[in-house]
C-alpha positions in Angstrom: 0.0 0.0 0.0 2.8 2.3 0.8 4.5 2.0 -2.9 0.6 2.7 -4.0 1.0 6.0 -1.8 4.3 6.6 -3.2 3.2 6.1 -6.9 0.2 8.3 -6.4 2.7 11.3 -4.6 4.5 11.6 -7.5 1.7 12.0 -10.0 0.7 14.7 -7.8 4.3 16.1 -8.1 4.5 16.0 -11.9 1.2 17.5 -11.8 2.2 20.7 -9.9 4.9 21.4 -12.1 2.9 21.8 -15.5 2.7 25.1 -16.0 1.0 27.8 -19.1 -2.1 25.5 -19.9 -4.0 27.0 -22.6 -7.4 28.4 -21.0 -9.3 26.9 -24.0 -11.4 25.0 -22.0 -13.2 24.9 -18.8 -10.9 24.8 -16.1 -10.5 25.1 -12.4 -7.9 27.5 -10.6 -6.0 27.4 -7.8 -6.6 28.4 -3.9 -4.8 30.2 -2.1 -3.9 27.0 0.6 -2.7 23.7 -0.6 -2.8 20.3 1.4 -1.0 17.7 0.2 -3.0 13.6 -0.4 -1.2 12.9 2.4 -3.2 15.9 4.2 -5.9 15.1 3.5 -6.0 11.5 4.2 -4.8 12.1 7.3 -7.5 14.3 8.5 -9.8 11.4 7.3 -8.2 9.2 9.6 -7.8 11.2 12.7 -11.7 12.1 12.5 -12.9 8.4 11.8 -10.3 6.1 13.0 -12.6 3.1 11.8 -11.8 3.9 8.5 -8.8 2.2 6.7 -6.1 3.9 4.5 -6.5 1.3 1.9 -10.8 2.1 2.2 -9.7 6.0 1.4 -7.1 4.6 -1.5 -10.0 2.8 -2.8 -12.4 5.4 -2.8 -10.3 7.8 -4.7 -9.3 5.5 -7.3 -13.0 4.7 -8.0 -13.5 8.5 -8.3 -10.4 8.7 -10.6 -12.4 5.8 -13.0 -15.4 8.1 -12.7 -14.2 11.3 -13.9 -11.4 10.0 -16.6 -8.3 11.0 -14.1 -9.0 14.9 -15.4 -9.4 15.4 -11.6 -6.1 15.9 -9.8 -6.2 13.6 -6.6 -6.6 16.6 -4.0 -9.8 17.5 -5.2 -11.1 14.0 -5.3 -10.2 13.1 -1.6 -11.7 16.7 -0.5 -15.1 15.4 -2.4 -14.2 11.8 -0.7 -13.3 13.9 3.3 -16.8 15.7 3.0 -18.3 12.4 2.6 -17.1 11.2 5.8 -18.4 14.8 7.4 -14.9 16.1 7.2 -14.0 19.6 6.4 -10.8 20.6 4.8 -9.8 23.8 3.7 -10.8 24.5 -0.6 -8.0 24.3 -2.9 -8.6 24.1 -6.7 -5.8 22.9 -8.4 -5.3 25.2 -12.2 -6.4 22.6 -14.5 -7.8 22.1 -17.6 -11.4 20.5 -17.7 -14.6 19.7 -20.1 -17.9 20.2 -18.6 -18.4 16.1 -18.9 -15.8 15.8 -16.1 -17.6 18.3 -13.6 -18.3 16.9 -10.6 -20.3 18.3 -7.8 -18.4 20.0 -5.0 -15.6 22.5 -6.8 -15.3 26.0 -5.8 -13.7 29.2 -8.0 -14.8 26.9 -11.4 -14.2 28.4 -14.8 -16.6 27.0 -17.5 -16.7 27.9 -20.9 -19.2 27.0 -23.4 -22.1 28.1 -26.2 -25.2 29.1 -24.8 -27.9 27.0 -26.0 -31.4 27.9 -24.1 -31.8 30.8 -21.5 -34.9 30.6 -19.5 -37.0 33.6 -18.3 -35.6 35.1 -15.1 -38.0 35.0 -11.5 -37.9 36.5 -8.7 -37.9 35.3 -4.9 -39.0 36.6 -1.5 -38.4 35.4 2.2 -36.1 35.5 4.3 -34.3 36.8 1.4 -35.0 38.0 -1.7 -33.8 38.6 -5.1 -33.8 37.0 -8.7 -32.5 34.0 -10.3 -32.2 33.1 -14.4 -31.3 29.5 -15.7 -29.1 28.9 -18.7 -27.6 25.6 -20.4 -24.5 26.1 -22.4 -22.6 23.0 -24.2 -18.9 21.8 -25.5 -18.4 19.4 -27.7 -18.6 16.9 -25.0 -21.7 17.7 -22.5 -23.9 20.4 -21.6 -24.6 22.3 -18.1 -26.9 24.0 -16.5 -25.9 27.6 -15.1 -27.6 29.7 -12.4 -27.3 32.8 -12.3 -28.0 34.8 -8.8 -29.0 38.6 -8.6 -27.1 41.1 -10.4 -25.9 38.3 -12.7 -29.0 38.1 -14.0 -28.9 41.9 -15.2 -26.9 40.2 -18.3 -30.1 38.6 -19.6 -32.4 41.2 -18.6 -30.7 43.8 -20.3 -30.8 41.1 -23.1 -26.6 41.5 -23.3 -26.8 37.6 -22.7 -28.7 35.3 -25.5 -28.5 32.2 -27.2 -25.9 31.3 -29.6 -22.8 33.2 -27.7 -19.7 31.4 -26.6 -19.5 32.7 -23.1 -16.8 32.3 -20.4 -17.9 32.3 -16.6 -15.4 32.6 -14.1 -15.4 31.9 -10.4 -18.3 30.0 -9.9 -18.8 26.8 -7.5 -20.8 23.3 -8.7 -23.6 21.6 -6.9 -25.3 19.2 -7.5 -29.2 19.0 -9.0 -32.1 17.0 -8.7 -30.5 14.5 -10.8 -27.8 14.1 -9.3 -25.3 15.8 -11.9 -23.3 18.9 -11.2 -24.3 22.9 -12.2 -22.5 25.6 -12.1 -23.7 28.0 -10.2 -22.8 32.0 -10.2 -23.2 34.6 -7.7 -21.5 38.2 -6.4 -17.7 37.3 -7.0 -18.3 35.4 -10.5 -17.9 37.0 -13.6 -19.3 36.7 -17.3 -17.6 37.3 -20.3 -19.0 37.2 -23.3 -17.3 35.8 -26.4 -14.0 35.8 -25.0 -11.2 36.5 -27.6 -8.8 33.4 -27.2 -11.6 31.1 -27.8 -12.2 29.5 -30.5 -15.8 29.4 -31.9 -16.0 26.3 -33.5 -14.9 24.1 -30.2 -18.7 25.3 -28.9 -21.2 23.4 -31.6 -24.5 25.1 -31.7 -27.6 23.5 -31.0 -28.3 22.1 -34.8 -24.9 19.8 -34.4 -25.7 18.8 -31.4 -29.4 17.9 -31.6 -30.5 14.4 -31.8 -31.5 13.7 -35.7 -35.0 11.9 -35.4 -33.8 8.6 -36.4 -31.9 8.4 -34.2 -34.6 9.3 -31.4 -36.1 5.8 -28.9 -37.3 4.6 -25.9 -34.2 4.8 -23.8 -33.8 8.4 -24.6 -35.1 10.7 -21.8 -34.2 14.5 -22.3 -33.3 15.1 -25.7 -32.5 19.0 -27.4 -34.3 18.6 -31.4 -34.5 20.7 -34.6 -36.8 20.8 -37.2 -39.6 22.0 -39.7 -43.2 22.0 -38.6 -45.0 20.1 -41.3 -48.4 19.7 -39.7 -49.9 21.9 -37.2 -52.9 21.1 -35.0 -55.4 23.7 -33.2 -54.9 24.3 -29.3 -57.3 22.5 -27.4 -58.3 22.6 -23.7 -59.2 19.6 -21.2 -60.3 19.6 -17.5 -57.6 17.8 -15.3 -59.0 15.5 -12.4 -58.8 18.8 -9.8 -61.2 20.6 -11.9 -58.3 23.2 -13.0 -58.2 24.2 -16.9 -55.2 22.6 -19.5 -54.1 23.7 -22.6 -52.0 20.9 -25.1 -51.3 21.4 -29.0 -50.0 19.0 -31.5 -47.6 19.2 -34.4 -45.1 16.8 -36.5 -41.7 18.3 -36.5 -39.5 16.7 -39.5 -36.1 16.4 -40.4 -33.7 15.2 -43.2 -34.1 12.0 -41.4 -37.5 11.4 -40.2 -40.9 12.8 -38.8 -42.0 12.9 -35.2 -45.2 14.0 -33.2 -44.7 16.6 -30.9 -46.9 17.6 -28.1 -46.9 21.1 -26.2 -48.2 21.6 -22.7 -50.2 24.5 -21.3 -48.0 27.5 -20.7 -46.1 26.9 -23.3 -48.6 25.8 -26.0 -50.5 29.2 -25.1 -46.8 31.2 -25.3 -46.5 29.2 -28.7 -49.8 29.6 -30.3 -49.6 32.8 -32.6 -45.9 32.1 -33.2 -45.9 28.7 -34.9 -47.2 27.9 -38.1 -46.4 25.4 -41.0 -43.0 25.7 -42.3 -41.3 27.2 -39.0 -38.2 25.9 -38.0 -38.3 25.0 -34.1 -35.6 24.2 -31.7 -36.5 22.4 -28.7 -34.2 22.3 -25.7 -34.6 19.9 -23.0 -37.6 18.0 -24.3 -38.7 15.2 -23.3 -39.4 11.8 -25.0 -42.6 10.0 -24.0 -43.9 6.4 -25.5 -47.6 6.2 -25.9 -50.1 3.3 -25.0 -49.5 1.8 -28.5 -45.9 1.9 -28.2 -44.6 4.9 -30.0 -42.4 7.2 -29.3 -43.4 11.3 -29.3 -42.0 14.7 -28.0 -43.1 16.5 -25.3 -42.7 19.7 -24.1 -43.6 21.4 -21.3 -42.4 24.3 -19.1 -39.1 23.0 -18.6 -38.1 22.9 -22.1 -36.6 25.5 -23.9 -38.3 26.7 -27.2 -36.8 28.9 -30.1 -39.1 29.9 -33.9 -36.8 31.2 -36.2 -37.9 32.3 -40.1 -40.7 30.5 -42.0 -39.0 29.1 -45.3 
């Protein structure tokens, strides 16, 4: 176990001396305390003396597996000491990331990505009180959901911040979401910057390359982002829910080069939708969700949640 240790130190040594990585990517930077593994593990140990060093050793190496070893070992075992109630001082180690390898957990995170949806901002009262706006961006590997808190949301309101940008946001902290997968979250000390000038564009796909073609689209998929023609186009209806309370739901087939799909839109949004769409629009639909009906089909749906863009009639 000690040459284990040993090996693992001076990975952690070769690590600290790379120096002038290219910011071309999301990445995290450093604190302004370090702890060493060693550290770290034994603050583990001193707090739960039923725990072995070769339980920690095993714990970090699963987490290596899980994140593609793009997480240097300090951060892991901080993620690992938390677990066990432990707390140990932040330090980010400066290094290059994608958003697939965020984990949950990081302070001072840099992200960097194409914005691909930005949901309406709302407000909140209480104890406190203020305003919070939702984006997702995307890489070429994964996509993320950003929250923006107070004044950071003045950069959508003022409409400065909008779909299609590359955007860099600096010193923000992950947690993690209902799902269990980590967002990025942004508050007084972050920063936005929009289109950053050492970036380059085409490392950020839009939402057309990274939409799922229609084909392609089955049971096993759950949340899917989808572009398309409208090439039928039902009337909004209403129905009566079992509470008594009103619905709204409208229908359309949504085609590609590769297929056609039914698409149905849920209240809010099918009212928000209803003098905007007609035959011939192209839509983009962001977080949608596939459903399969009693007969076995598959379908679209879309409902508050999802993220919908009309662009030009053809």
């Amino acid at each position: 176990m000690n040459n284990d240790f040993n090996k693992l130190s001076q990975r952690l040594t070769l690590a600290r001396k790379r120096k002038n990585l290219k910011q071309t990517k999301p990445f995290i930077r450093s604190g302004t305390k370090k702890m060493t593994a060693e550290e770290i593990i034994q603050q583990i140990l001193s707090k739960h003396p039923e725990v072995s060093r070769a339980q920690i050793l095993e714990n970090l190496e699963a987490e290596k597996n899980k994140t593609g070893g793009l997480i240097v070992n300090e951060t892991l075992l901080r993620l690992i000491a938390a677990r066990y109630g432990v707390e140990i001082l932040q330090n980010m180690v400066y290094r290059k990331l994608s958003i697939s390898h965020l984990v949950p957990g990081l302070n001072d995170v840099t992200v960097t990505g194409r914005v691909v949806a930005v949901y309406p901002p709302r407000t909140f009262s209480g104890e406190r009180s203020g305003k919070v706006a939702n984006l997702l961006i995307a890489d070429k590997d994964a996509n993320l959901r950003v929250v923006l808190w107070n004044d950071k949301v003045n950069s959508i309101e003022s409409g400065e911040l909008k779909t299609g940008q590359v955007i860099r946001f600096s010193h923000g902290y992950t947690r993690e979401d209902r799902k269990g997968k980590a967002e990025l979250h942004l508050g007084g000390k972050s920063q936005i910057e929009i289109e950053p000038k050492n970036m380059k564009a085409d490392e950020y796909p839009s939402i057309d390359k990274i939409a799922t073609k229609i084909n392609k689209i089955n049971k096993a998929r759950k949340n899917i982002h989808l572009t398309g023609t409208v090439k039928t186009l039902f009337p909004i209806s209403t129905f009566t829910r079992s509470d008594t309370s009103r619905g709204t739901v409208m229908h359309l087939a949504l085609a590609d080069e590769t297929g056609e799909i039914p698409v149905v839109i849920w209240n809010e949004k099918a009212e928000e939708l209803e003098k905007t769409l007609k035959i011939n629009a192209k839509l983009q639909l962001v977080n949608a969700k596939v459903k399969v009906t009693s007969n076995g089909e598959v379908e679209i749906h879309v409902s508050s949640s999802t993220y919908v863009n009309v662009s030009a009639f053809n």
